[in-house]
py3Dmol code that shows the C-alpha trace and the ligand (Angstrom):
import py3Dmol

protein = """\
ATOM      1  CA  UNK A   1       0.000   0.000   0.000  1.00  0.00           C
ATOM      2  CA  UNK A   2       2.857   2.328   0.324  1.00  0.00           C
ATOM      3  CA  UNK A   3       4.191   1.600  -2.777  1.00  0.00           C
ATOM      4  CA  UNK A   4       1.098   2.539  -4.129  1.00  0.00           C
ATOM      5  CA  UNK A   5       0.631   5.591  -2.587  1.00  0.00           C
ATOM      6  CA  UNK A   6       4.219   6.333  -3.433  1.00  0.00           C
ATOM      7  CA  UNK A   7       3.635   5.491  -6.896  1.00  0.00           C
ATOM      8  CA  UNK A   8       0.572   7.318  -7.466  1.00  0.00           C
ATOM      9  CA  UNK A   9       2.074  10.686  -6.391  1.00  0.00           C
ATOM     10  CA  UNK A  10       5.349   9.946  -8.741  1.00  0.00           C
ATOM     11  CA  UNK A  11       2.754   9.129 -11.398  1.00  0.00           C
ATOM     12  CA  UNK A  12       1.566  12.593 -11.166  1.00  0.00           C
ATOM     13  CA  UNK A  13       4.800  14.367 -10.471  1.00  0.00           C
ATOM     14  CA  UNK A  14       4.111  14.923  -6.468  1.00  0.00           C
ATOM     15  CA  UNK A  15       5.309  14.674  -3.016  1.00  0.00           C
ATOM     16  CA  UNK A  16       3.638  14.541   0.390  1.00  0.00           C
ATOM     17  CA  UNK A  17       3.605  17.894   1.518  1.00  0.00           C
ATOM     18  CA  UNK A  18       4.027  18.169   5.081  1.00  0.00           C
ATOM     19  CA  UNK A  19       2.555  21.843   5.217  1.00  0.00           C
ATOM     20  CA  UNK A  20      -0.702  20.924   4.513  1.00  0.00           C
ATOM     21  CA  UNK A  21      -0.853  17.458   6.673  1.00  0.00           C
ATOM     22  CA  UNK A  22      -0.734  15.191   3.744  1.00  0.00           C
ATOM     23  CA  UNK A  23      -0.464  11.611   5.357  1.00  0.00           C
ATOM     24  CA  UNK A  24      -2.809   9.481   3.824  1.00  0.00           C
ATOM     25  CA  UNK A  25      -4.240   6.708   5.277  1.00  0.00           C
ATOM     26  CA  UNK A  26      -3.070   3.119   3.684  1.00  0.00           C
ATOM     27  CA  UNK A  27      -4.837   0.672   6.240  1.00  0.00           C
ATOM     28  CA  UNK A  28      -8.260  -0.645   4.578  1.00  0.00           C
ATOM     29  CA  UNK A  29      -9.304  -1.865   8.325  1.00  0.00           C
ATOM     30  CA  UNK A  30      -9.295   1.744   9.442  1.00  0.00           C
ATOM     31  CA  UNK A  31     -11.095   3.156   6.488  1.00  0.00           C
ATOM     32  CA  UNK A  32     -14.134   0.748   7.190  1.00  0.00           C
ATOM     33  CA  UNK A  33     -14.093   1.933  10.641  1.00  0.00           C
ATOM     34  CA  UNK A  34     -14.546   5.609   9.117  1.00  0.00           C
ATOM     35  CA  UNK A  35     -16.917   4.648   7.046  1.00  0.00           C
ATOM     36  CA  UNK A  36     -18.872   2.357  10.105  1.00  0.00           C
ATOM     37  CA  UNK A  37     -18.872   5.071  12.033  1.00  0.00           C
ATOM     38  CA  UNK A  38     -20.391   7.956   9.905  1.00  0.00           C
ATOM     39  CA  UNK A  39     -23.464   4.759   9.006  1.00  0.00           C
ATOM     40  CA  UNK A  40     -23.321   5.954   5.520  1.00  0.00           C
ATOM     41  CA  UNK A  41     -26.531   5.017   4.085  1.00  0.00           C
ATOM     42  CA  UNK A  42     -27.805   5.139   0.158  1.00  0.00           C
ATOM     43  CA  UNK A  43     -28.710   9.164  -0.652  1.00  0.00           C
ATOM     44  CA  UNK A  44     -26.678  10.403   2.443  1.00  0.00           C
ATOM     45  CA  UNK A  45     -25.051  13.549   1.707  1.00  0.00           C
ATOM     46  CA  UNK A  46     -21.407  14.170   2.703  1.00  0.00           C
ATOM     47  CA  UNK A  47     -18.908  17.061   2.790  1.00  0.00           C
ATOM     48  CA  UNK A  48     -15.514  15.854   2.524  1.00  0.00           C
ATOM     49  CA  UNK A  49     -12.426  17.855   4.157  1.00  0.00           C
ATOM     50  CA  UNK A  50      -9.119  16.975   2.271  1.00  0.00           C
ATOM     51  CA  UNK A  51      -9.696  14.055   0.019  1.00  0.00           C
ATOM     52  CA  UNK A  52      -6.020  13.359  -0.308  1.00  0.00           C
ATOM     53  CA  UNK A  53      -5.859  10.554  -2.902  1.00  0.00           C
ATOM     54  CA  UNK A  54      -9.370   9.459  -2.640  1.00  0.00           C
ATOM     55  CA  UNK A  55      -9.592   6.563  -0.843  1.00  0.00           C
ATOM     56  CA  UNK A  56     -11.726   7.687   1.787  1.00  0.00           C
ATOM     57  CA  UNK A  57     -13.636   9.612  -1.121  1.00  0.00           C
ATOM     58  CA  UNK A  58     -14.260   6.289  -3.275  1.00  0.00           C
ATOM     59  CA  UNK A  59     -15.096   4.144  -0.366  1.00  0.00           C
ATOM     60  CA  UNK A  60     -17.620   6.516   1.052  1.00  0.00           C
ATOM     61  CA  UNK A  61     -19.190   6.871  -2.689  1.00  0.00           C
ATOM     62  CA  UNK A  62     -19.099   3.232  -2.589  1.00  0.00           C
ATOM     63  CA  UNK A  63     -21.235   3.002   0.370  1.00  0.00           C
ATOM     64  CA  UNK A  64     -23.990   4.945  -1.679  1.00  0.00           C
ATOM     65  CA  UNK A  65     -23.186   8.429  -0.646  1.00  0.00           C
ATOM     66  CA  UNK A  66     -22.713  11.983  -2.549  1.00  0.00           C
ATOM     67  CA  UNK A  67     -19.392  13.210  -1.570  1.00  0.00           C
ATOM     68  CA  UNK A  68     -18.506  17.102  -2.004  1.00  0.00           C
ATOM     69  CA  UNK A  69     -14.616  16.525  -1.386  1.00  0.00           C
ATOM     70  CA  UNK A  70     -13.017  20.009  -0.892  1.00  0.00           C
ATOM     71  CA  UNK A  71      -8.872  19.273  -1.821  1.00  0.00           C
ATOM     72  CA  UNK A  72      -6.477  22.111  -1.525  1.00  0.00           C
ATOM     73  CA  UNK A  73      -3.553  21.133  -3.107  1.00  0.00           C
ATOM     74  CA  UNK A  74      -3.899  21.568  -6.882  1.00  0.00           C
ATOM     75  CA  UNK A  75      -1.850  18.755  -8.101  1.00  0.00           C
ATOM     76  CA  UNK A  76      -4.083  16.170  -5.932  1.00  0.00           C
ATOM     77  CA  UNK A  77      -7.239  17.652  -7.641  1.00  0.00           C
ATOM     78  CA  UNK A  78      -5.530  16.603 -10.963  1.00  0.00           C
ATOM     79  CA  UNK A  79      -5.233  13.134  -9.745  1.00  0.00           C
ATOM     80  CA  UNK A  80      -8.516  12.649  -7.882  1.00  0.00           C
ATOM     81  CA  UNK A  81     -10.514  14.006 -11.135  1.00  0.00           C
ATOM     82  CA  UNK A  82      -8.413  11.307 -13.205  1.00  0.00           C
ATOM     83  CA  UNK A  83      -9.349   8.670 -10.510  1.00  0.00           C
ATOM     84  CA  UNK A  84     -12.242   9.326  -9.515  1.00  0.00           C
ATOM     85  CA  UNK A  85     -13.870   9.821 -12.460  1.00  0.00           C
ATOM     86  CA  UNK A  86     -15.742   6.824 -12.626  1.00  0.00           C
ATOM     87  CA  UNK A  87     -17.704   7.997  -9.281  1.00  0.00           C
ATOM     88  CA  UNK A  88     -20.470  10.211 -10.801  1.00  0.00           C
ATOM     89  CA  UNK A  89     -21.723  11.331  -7.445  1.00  0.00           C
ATOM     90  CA  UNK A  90     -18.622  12.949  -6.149  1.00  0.00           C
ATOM     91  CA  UNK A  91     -17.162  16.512  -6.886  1.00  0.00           C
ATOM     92  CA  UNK A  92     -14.373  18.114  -6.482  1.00  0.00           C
ATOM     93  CA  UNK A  93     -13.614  21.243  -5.070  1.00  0.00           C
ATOM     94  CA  UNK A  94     -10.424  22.882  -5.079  1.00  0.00           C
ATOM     95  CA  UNK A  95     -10.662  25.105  -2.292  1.00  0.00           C
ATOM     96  CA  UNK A  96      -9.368  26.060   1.178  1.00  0.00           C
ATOM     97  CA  UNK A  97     -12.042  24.046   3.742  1.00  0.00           C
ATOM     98  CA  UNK A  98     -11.700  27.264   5.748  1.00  0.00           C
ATOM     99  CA  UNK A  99     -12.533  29.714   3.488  1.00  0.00           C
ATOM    100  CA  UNK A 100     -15.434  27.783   2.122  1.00  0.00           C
ATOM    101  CA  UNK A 101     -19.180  27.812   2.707  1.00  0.00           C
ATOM    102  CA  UNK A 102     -19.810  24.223   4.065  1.00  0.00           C
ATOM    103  CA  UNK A 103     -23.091  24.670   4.614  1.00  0.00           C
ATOM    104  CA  UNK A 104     -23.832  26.099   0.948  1.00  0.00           C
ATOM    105  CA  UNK A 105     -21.299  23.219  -0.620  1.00  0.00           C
ATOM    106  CA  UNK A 106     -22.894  20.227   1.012  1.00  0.00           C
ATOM    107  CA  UNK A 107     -25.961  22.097  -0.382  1.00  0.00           C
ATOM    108  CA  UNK A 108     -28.171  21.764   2.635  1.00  0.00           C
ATOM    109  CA  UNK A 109     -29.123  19.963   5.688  1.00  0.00           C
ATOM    110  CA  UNK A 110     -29.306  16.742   6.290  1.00  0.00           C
ATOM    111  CA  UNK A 111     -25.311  16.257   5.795  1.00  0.00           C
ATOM    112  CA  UNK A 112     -22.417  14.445   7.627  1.00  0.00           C
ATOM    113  CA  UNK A 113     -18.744  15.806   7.837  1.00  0.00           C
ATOM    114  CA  UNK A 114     -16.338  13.204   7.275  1.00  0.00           C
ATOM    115  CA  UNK A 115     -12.279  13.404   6.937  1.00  0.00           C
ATOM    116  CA  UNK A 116      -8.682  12.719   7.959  1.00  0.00           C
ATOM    117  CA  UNK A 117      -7.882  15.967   8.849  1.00  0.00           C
ATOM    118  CA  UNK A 118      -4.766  17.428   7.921  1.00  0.00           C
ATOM    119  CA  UNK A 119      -3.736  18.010  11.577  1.00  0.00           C
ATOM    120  CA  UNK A 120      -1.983  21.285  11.250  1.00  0.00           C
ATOM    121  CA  UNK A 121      -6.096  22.365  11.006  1.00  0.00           C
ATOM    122  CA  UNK A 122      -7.394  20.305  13.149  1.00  0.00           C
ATOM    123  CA  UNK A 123      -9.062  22.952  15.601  1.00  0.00           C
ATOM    124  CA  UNK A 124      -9.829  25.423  13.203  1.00  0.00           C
ATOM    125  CA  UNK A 125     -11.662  22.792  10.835  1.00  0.00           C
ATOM    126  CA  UNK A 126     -13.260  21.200  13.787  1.00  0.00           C
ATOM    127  CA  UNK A 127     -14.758  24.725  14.559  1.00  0.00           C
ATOM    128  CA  UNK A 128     -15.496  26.123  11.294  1.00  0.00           C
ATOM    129  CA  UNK A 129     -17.298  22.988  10.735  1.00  0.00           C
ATOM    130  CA  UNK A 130     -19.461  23.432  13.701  1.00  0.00           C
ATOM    131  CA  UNK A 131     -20.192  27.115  12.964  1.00  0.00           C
ATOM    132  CA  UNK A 132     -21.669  26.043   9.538  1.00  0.00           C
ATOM    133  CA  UNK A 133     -24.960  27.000   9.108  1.00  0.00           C
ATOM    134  CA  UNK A 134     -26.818  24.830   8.481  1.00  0.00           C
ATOM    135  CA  UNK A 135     -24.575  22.354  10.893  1.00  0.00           C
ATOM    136  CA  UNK A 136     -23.506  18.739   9.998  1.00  0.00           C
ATOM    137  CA  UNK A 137     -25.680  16.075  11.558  1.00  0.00           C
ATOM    138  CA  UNK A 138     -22.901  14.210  12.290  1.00  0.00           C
ATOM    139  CA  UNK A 139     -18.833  14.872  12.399  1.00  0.00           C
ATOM    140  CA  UNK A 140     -16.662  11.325  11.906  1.00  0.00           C
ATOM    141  CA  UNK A 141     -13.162  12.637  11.669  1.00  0.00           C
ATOM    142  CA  UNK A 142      -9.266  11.231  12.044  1.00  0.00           C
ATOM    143  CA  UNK A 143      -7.184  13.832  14.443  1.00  0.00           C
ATOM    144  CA  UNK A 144      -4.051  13.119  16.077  1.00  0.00           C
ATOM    145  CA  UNK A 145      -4.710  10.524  19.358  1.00  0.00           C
ATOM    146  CA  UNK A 146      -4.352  13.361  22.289  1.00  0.00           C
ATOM    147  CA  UNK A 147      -6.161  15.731  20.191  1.00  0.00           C
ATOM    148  CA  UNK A 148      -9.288  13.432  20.240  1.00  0.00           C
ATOM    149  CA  UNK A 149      -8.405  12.863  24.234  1.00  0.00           C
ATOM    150  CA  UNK A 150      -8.636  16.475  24.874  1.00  0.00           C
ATOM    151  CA  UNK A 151     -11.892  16.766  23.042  1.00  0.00           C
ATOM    152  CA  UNK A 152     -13.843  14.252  24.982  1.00  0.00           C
ATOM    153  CA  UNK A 153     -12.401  15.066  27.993  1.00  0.00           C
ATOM    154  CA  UNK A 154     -14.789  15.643  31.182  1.00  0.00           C
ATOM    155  CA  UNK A 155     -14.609  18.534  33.793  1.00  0.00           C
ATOM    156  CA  UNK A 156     -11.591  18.564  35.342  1.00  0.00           C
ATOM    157  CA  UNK A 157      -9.779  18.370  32.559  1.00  0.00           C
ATOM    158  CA  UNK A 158     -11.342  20.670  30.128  1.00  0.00           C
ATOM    159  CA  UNK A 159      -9.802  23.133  27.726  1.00  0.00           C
ATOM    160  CA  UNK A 160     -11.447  25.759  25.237  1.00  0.00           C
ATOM    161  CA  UNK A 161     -10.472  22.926  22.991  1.00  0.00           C
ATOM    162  CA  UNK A 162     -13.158  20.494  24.892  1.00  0.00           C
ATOM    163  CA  UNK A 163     -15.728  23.070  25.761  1.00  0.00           C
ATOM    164  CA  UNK A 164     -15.938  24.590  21.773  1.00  0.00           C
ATOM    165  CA  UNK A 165     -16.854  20.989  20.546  1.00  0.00           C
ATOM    166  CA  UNK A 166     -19.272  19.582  23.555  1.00  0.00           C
ATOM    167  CA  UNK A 167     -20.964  23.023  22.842  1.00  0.00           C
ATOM    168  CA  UNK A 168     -22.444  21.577  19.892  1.00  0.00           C
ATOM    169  CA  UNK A 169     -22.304  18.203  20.104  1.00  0.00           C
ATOM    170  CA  UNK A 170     -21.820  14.889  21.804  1.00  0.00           C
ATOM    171  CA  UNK A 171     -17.711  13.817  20.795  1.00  0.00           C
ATOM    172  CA  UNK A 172     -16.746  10.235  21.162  1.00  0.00           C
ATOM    173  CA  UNK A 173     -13.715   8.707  20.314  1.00  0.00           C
ATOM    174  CA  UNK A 174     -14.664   5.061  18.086  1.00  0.00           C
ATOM    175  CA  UNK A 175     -11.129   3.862  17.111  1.00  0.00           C
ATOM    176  CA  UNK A 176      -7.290   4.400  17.604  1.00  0.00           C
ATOM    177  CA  UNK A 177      -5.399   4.086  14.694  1.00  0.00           C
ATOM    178  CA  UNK A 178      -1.536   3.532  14.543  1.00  0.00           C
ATOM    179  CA  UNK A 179       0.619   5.887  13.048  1.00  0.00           C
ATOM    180  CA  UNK A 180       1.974   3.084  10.413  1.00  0.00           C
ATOM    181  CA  UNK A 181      -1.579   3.251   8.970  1.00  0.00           C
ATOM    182  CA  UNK A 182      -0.042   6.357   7.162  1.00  0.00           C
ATOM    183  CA  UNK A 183       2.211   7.130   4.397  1.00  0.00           C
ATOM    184  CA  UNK A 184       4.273   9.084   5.190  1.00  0.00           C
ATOM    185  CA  UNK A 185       4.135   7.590   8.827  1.00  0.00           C
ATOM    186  CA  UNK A 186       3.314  10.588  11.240  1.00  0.00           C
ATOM    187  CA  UNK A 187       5.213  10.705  14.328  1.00  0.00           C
ATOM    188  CA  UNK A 188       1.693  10.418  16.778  1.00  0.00           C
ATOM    189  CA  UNK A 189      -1.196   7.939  16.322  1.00  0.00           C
ATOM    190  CA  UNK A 190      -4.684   9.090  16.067  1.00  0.00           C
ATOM    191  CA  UNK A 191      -7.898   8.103  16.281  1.00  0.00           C
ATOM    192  CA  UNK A 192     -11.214   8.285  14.959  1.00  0.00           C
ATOM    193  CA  UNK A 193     -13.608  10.931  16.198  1.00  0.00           C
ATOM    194  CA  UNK A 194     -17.511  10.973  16.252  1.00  0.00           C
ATOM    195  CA  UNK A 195     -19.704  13.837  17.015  1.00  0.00           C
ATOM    196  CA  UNK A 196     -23.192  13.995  17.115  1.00  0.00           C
ATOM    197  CA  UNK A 197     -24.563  17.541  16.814  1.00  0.00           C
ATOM    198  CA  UNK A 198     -27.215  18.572  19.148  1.00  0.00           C
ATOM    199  CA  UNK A 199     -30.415  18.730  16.611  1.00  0.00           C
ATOM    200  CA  UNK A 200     -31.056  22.356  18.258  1.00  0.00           C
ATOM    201  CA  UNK A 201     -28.338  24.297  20.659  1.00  0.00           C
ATOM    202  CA  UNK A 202     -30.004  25.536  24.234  1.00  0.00           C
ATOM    203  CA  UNK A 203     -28.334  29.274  23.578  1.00  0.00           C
ATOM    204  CA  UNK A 204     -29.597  31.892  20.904  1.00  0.00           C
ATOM    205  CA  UNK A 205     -27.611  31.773  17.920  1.00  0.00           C
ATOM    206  CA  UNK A 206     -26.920  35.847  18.470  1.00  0.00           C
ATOM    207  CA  UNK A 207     -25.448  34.637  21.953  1.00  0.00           C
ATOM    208  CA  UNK A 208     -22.809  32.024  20.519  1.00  0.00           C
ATOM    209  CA  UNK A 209     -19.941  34.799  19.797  1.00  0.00           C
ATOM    210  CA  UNK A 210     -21.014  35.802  23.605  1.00  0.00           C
ATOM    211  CA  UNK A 211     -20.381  32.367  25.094  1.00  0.00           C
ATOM    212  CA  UNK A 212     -17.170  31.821  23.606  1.00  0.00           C
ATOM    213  CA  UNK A 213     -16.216  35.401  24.710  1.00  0.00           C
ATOM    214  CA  UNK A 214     -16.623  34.517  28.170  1.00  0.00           C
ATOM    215  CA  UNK A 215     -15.044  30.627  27.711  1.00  0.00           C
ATOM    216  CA  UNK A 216     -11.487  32.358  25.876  1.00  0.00           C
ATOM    217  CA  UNK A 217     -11.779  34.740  29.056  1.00  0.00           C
ATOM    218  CA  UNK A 218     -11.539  31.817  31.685  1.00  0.00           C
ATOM    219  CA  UNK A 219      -9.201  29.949  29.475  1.00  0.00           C
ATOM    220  CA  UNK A 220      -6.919  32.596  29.124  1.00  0.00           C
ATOM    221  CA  UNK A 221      -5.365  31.812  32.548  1.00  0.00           C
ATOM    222  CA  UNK A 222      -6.394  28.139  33.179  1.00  0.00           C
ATOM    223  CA  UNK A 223      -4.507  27.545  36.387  1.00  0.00           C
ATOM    224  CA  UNK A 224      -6.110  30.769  37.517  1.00  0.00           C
ATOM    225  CA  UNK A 225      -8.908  30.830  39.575  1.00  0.00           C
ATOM    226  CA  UNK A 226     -12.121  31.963  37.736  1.00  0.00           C
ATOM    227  CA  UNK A 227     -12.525  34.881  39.662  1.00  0.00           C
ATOM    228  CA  UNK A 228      -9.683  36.628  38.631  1.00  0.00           C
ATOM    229  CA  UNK A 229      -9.542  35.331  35.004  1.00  0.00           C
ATOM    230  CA  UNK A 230     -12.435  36.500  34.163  1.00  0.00           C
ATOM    231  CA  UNK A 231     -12.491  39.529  36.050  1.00  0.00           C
ATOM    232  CA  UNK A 232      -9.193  40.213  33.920  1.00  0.00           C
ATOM    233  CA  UNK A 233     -10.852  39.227  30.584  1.00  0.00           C
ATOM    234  CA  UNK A 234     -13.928  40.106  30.720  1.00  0.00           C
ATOM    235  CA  UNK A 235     -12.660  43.762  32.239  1.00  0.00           C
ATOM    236  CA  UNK A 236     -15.119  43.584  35.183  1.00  0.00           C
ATOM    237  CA  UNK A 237     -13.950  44.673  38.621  1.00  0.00           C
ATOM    238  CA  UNK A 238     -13.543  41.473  40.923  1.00  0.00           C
ATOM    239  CA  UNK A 239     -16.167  41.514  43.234  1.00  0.00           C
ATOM    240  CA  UNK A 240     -19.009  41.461  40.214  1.00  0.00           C
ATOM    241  CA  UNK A 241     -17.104  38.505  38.827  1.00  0.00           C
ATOM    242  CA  UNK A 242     -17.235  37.336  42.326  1.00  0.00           C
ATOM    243  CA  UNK A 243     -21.543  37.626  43.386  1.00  0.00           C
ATOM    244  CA  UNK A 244     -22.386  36.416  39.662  1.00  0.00           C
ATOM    245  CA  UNK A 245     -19.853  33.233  40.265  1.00  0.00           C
ATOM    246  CA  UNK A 246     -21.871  32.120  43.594  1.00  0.00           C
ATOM    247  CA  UNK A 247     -25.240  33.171  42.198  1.00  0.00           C
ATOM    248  CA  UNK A 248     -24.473  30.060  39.454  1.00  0.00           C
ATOM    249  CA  UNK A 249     -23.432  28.201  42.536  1.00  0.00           C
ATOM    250  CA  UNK A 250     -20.187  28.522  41.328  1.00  0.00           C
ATOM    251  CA  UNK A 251     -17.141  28.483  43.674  1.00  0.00           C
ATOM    252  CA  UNK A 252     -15.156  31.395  42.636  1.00  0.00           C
ATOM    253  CA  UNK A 253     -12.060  29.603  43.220  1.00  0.00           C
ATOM    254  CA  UNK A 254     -12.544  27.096  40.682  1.00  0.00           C
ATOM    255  CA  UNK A 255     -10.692  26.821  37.650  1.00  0.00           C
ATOM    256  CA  UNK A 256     -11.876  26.509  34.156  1.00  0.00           C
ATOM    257  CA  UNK A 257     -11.013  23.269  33.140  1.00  0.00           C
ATOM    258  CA  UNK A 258     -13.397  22.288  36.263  1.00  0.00           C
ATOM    259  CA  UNK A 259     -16.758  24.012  34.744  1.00  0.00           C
ATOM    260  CA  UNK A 260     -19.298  21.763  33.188  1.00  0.00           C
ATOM    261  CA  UNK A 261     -21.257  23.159  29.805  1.00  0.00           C
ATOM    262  CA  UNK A 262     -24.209  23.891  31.839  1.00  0.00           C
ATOM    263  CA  UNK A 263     -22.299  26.001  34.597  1.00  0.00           C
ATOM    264  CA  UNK A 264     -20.730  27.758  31.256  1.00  0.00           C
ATOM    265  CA  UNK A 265     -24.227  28.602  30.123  1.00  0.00           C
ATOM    266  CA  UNK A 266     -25.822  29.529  33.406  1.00  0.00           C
ATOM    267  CA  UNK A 267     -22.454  31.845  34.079  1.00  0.00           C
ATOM    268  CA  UNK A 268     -23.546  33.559  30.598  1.00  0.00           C
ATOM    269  CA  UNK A 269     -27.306  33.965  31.384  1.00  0.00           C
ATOM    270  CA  UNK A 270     -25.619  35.625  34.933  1.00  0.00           C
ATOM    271  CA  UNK A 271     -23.555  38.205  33.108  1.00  0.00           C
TER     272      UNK A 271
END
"""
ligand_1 = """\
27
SAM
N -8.312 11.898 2.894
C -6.975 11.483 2.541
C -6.643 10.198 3.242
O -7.376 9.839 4.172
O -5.668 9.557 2.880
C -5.935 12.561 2.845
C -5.860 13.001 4.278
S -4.478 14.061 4.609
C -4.299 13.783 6.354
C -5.177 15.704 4.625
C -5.608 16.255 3.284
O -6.136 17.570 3.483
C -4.502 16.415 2.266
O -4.946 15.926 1.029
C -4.257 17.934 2.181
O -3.778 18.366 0.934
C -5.647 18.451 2.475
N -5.689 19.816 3.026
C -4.774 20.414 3.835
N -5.182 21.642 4.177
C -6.397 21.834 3.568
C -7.314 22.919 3.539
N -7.074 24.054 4.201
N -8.445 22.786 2.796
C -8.691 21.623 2.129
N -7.853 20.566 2.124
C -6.724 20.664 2.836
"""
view = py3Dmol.view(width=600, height=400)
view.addModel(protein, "pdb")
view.setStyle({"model": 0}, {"cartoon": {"style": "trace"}})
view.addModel(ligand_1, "xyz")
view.setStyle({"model": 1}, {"stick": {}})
view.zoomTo()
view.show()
């Protein structure tokens, strides 16, 4: 399989570019996993981040769905038009995912997300993703092994990281895969993520920007106690911080990475 891979990018005059993440996935095991997970049925409809050399592309069109496949690199949209070309329900788009109107691409709701992202992305993908209006039903997506930890981590150990995707959905890690399932071999594993988006979020769109104001604000300073990170960030005296903190029933002496989602959102409805 690596000779493959190899060979198909000499055929075409490339190279794996590190810059934009490029190790593609040569295991077959892990790619049904992908696949498993995101239950592609007949008709689904399915925005793809990165095709690479579209494997993950042809084996999710195989499993009856339309693919929208959005490839930066212009000498891999060459070769996926060549190869894929027998697929008639997948496009190509050569475009920057994060410049790109998901939403308007996957061309309307119901639609899943699925990809091996190129992990210098990962976060910002993750979250433009998320933002997309309308939202993916579901997210199935390859990230680096401790990125995937961080994301389904419980209070405690939460980071902005956590708290941006449990905002809109339920994360849950399926699979670990080995970093020799790639070409060229990355040094971390990974693992295969699954996130179920909440059908409708419990905060007014207008208030999103609001919450994450206020979740940057106690992340800022995570070993900090919340009192005086977010009296710093959110440029309120102390003592404010302080009353609206214990009117949530929150101890002001707690850290961030200790708030639940619901403390976050009663702590928003406060201030
Ligand atoms: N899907 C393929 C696979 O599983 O083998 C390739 C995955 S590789 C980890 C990531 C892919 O994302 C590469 O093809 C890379 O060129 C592409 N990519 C990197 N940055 C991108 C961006 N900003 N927008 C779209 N594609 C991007």
């Amino acid at each position: 399989m690596t000779t493959s891979a190899r060979q198909l990018l000499l055929e075409y005059g490339l190279e794996p570019h590190k810059g934009l993440g490029q190790n593609f996935l040569l295991d077959r095991g892990a790619l049904g996993r992908i696949v498993a997970a995101a239950e592609i049925q007949p008709g689904d409809r399915v925005l793809e981040i990165g095709p690479g050399l579209g494997v993950l592309t042809r084996a999710l069109a195989e499993a009856g769905a339309s693919v929208v496949a959005v490839e930066l690199d212009r000498g891999l949209v060459g070769l996926l038009q060549d190869k894929l070309a027998d697929l008639a329900q997948v496009r190509i788009i050569h475009q920057d995912i994060l410049k790109a109107d998901i939403g308007q691409l996957a061309g309307g709701a119901p639609y899943k997300v699925v990809a091996n992202l190129p992990y210098n992305i990962t976060s910002a993908a993750l979250r433009h993703a998320l933002e997309a209006a309308p939202r993916p039903a579901l997210l199935v997506v390859m990230v680096q092994k401790e990125v995937a930890q961080r994301i389904v981590a419980e209070p405690g150990e939460m980071s902005l990281l956590a708290v941006s995707v449990q905002f809109y959905g339920r994360p849950r890690v399926m699979a670990h895969v080995p970093a020799g399932s790639f070409y060229p071999r990355p040094k971390v594993d990974s693992s295969i993520l699954r996130i179920e988006t909440f059908p409708a979020l419990d905060i007014p769109e207008p208030d999103i920007p609001r919450f994450f104001a206020l979740a940057r604000a106690g992340f800022a300073q995570r070993r900090k106690q919340l009192r005086n990170t977010l009296s710093k960030g959110l440029n309120l005296p102390a003592d404010a911080v302080e009353e609206k903190l214990r009117r949530c029933d929150i101890d002001p002496q707690r850290r961030a990475e200790t708030l639940t989602l619901p403390e976050w959102k009663r702590l928003l409805r406060e201030l």
